[in-house]
Every structure is written in C-alpha cells, then in structure tokens.
N, C-alpha and C positions, 0 to 999 in steps of 0.2 A: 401174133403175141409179142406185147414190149417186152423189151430187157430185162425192165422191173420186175415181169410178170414170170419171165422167167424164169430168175433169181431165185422169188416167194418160191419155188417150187423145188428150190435144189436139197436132195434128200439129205442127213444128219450125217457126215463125213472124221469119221474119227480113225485118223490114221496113226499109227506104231510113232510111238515119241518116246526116246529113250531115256531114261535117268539112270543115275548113281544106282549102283555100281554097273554097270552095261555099260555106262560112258564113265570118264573119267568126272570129277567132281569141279563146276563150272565155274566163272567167277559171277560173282552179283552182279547182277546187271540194274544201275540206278534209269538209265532213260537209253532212247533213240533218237536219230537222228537224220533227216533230209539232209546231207551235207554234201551239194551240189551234185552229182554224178554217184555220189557212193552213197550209203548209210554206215554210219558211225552212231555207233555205242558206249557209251560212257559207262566203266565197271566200276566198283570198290576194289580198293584191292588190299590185301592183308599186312600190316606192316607193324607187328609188335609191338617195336619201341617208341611209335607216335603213337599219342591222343588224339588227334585231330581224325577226320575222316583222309584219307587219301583213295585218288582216280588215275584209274588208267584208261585208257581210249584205245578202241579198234577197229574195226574195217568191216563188212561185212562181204564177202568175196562169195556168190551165188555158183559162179564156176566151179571153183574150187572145193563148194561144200563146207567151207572154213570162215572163219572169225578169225580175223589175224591183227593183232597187235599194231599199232602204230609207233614207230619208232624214229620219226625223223624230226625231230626232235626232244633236247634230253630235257626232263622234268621229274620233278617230286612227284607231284598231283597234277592231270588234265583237269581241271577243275571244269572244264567247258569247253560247245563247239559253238560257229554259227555259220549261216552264208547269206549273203547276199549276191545279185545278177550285179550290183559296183565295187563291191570288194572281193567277191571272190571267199575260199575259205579262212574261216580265224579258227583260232585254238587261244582259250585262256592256261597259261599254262602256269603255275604255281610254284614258288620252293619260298621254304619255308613260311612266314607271314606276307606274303607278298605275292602278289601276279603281276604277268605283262601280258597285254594281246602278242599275237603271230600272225603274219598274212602271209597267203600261199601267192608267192610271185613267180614270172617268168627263170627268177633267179633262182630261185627256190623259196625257202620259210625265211622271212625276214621277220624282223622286229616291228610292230607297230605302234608302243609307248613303253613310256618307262615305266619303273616299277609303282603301284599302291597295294597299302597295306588295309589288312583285312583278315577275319576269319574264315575263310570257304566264299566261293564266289561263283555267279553266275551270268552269264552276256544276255543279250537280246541286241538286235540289228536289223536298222529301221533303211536301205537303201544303204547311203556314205556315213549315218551315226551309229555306233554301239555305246549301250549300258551295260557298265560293267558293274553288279550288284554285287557287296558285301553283305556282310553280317547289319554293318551298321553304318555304310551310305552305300550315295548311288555315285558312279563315276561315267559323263558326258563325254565321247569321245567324237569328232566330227574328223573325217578329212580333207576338207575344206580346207580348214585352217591347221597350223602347225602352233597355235596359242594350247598352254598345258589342260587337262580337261577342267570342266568344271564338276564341282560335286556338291551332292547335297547329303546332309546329316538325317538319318532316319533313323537311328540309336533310339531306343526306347519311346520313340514315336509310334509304335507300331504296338499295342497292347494285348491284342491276343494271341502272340509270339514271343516263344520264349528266346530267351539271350542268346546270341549265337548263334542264330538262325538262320539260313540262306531260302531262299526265296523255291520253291517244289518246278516253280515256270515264273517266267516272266516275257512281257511284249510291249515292244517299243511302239507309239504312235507318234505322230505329225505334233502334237503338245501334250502329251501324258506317257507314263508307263504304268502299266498293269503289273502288280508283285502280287501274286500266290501263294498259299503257303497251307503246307500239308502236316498237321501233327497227329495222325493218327487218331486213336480214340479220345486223344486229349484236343484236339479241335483243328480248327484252319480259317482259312481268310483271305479274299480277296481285296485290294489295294489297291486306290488310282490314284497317282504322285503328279502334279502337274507341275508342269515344267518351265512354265509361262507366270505363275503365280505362286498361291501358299506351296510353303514345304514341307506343310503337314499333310499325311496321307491320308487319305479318304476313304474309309471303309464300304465297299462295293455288296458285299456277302460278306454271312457267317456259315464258311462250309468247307470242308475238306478239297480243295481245289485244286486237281494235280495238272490238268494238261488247261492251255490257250493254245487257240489256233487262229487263223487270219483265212477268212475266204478269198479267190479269185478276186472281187471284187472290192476287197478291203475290209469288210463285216468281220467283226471280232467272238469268241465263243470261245465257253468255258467250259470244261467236264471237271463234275466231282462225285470221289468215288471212297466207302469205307466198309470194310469186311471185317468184325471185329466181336470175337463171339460169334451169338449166333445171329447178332444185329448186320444188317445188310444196309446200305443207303445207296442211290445214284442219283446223279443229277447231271443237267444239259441248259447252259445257260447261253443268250445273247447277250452280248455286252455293246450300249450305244455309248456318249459321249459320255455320260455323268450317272449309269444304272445300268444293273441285271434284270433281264428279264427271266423268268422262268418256261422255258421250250418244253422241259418233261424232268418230272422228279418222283421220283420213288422210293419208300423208306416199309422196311419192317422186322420180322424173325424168322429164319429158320426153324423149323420145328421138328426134325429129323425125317422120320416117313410122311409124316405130314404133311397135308397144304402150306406155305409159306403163310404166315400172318401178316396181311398187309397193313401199315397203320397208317400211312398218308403217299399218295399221288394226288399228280395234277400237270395239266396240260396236255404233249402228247402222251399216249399210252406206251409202257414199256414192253415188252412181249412178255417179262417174267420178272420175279425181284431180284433187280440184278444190281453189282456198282457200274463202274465206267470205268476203264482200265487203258483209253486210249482214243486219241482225237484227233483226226487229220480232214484235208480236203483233196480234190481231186484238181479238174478245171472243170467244176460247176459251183455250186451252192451247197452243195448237201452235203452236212456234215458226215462223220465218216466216224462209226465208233466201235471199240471194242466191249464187248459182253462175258464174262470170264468166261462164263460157263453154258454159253450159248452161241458163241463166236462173233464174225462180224459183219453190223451192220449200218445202211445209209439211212438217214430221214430226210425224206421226201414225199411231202402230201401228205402231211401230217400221220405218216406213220414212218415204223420203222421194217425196213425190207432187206433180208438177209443176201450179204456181196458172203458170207463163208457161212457154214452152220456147222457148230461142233465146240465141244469144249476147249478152252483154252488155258485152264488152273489143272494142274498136274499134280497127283498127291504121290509121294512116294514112302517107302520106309525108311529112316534115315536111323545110324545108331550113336549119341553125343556120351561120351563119357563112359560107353558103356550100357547106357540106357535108351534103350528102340522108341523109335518115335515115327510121327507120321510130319513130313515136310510138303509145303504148299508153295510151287510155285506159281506166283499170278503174272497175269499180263505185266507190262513194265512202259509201254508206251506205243505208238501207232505209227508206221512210216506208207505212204504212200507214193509211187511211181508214176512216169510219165508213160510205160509200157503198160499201166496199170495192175502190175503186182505188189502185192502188199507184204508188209515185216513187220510182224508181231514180234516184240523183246519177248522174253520170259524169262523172268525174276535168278533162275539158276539153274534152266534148261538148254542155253542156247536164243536163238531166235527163228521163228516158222516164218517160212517162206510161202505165200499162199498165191498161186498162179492159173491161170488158166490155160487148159488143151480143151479146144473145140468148147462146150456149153457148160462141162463141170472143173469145178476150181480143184487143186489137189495141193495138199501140204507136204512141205520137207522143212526136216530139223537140221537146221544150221548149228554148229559146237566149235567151242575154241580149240578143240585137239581132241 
C-alpha cells in the first residue's frame, strides 16, 4: 500500500480546539509564514488612535506550545517577512509612512535600505533581489549593487483595486512580479508587472487571489478562495510566463441541510464545495492545500488526496456590544516543513499544528497566551 493510499484512508480527525472565552481572546492573524528555521506570523494589531492598518509579528514556538511575539526589533507596524537561502531573514518594518528592509546578520538585525514611502507594504524575495510593494509602486532592491533601488509607478494602473491597496501575495520571478489582490465579495485580481519592459501591469485573472506559491522546481500557482454568504468559490491555478491556467475550480451555494448547489467546476474535481484557504509545497510537485471545512489536502494524479481530514473553520459564540453572535474563524494561510509537519494559521484561534506519530496525523492548538 502507497502512502497516497494510505492517507485516502485516514478516518475524519476532529480534535478539542479551544476558543474564547476557555482561551483568552487571540490576535488576528493576517498570514503565515516559512521564515527559514521558524514560522512566523503576521497579526493585526489594535491601535485606536491610527487609521491605517497596523502588524505585529511572532514566532511560532511548537516546544513551548506558544506564539511569542517578536521583539527584536522596535516598529510601528511589521508590515512583512521574507527569506531567502542568499539573504537569510528580512522584516519590512514600518513607522509611520515609511519602511525600511532588516536583514538577520551574524551581528544581529541590521539595516538593509533606506526609508520609502508608502501606504501598507508588502516583500517578495527572489535569491539576492526583494520587491518591496506599496499601495502605489513597486520598490527593486538587489544586493549586488549598493545603486538606490529602482521603482515603478502602479498607482491607479491597476483597476480592479481600490486605492490603498496592498497586494493579498506577491512573487518575485527572474523578469516579472506576480501582485495579488484579495477584496473580498467586492472582487480581486491577479497581476504580472514586467520588469524588463511596459510598466503597465497585465491582468492574469479575475479572482479573489489570496496565496502564490513556487514549486521545487520553479513552477508558479495560485489559490483563490471566497466564503461570503452563502456563495462558496475555490480555485487552483498554474501560472506559466504570460497565463493562468485553470488546475480545478469550484463555485456555488450553500443551502443549509441541503446538498450544496453547485453552479460551475472544472478541471480537477474538488471532493466538496469548498474555498482555498492555503497553498504550500513540499520537496515535490504537488501542491499542498488547505480545505476549511475538510482539512488538508495534496493533488497529485489528477486528484486531490487528504495529508489531514477534519474541519478547520471554527464557529464560536462571541458577544459585541452586548449583542451574541456566532464568529468564524477560517484558515489564514498554509506553512509546510522539512520534518514534514504542517501550520495551519487560523484567523483568531491560534495556529494547528498537524504532525505525525506512526500512520495517523494528530493536531494541537498553538495560542499567543
């Protein structure tokens, strides 16, 4: 019996996941993160007196059971992480209108440019260059050279994004960058900027676009994912030089007790109407995705074969103002290991930690305190 076959076979594993009030009340969690040896998480964090969105950044510590804070270095807003095997860790780190990179050295956290200005910002890191994406350009950093970066203007170049936007993902290639872009039930979009030529970006997809991932081999892929109402969508894209391809996409309604109303698939089959909630690789090919309410799974051979099975959106009671309500936390982004254990975020639960003992996988809830 393969591995695969294995897997297909592992029974529906729904372990004790604490919320509010049992645990103390979490911070948001915007995304995850591969950051070289650790996983790091990028939070919202609460700050009254600013308009703007503000981030914190932490650690995820499996020993210990804990999410811990990163604090070595002082910042407004973490706006961003990244790594590369030639730079080692960065952190875009923010105060006020303005960021600078950080690089993790021998020395400690050093400085690696000067300040640009901008509303909200996010990196991508291709080997020795990082993109550093605003609202409204892109910022060319190489280290190669010590010449200041170059940038390009995509302010209102970009039309199915509203003003102010920072990019949901983005990914650096050898002459383009991939910009993402996540609005919720008011739309999204995927973007290839080339770098070698026009600086006008080129619309790739019309889709809610939240995770890029980059295979072993260099192969680029998208997931997009929207849960809104009772409208459901997911999709699973290849991305070559100049196009999306469609791998498997699924759109319909929930209908309470009911069968799901499917209104359009195509390509691979889904196991159910699901979004996409998270996209990572391993060291093969096969992408690697999260299912909210199904858990998580590889495709491979033109289907998809469950690595977890079990829910991963948590409803709990929450009471705002006074008034009781039901709160949804979803997946929040996908981290994969070289021990092969996985890190699911969740949106304001914490993040699950899903590993294996001998043939079945078992989960723990990781929490900031």
């Amino acid at each position: 019996m393969t591995a695969a076959s294995q897997r297909s076979e592992l029974p529906q594993i729904a372990g004790p996941i604490a919320t509010p009030p049992t645990i103390a009340e979490q911070p948001l969690i915007r995304s995850i993160y591969n950051w070289g040896d650790d996983v790091a998480v990028i939070t919202e964090k609460r700050v009254p007196s600013r308009s703007e969105p503000v981030y914190d950044l932490a650690i995820v510590d499996p020993r210990a059971s804990r999410i811990v804070p990163f604090r070595a270095i002082s910042c407004l807003s973490y706006e961003d992480v990244g790594y590369s095997e030639e730079l080692g860790k960065i952190v875009v780190c923010r105060t006020g209108w303005a960021a600078q990179l950080y690089r993790s050295t021998q020395q400690g956290w050093t400085k690696l440019s000067e300040a640009v200005q901008g509303h909200g910002f996010r990196c991508a890191i291709d080997r020795d260059r990082i993109a550093l994406i605003s609202d409204a350009s892109v910022y060319l950093f190489s280290t190669r050279s010590h010449a200041p970066p170059s940038s390009i203007n995509i302010g209102h170049k970009i039309a199915s994004v509203s003003d102010g936007r920072v990019p949901s993902a983005a990914l650096l290639r050898e002459d383009s960058i991939l910009l993402a872009y996540d609005e919720g039930e008011f739309g999204g979009a995927l973007y290839r900027l080339d770098l070698a030529g026009s600086t006008t970006p080129t619309k790739l997809l019309d889709d809610n676009v939240r995770f890029l991932a980059r295979s072993p081999s260099g192969a680029v892929w998208a997931a997009s994912g929207l849960a809104h109402l009772i409208g459901r969508h997911g999709a699973l894209y290849r991305i070559d030089a100049t196009e999306a391809h469609v791998v498997a996409s699924i759109s319909g309604f929930v209908l309470g007790p009911d069968p799901p109303s499917i209104r359009e698939k195509s390509g691979v089959e889904f196991p159910a109407l699901t979004t996409v909630d998270g996209l990572a690789f391993e060291n093969t090919e096969r992408p690697i995705v999260v299912l909210p309410e199904l858990g998580v799974f590889e495709l491979g051979d033109d289907q998809f074969t469950p690595r977890y099975r079990g829910t991963l959106s948590v409803h709990y009671e929450e009471s705002l103002r006074g008034l009781p309500g039901i709160v949804t936390s979803s997946p929040a982004g996908l981290v994969t290991t070289k021990s092969g254990d996985l890190y699911v975020a969740s949106q304001s639960v914490g993040v699950f930690w899903i590993r294996w003992t001998g043939q079945e996988p078992s989960l723990k809830q990781l929490t900031f305190r």
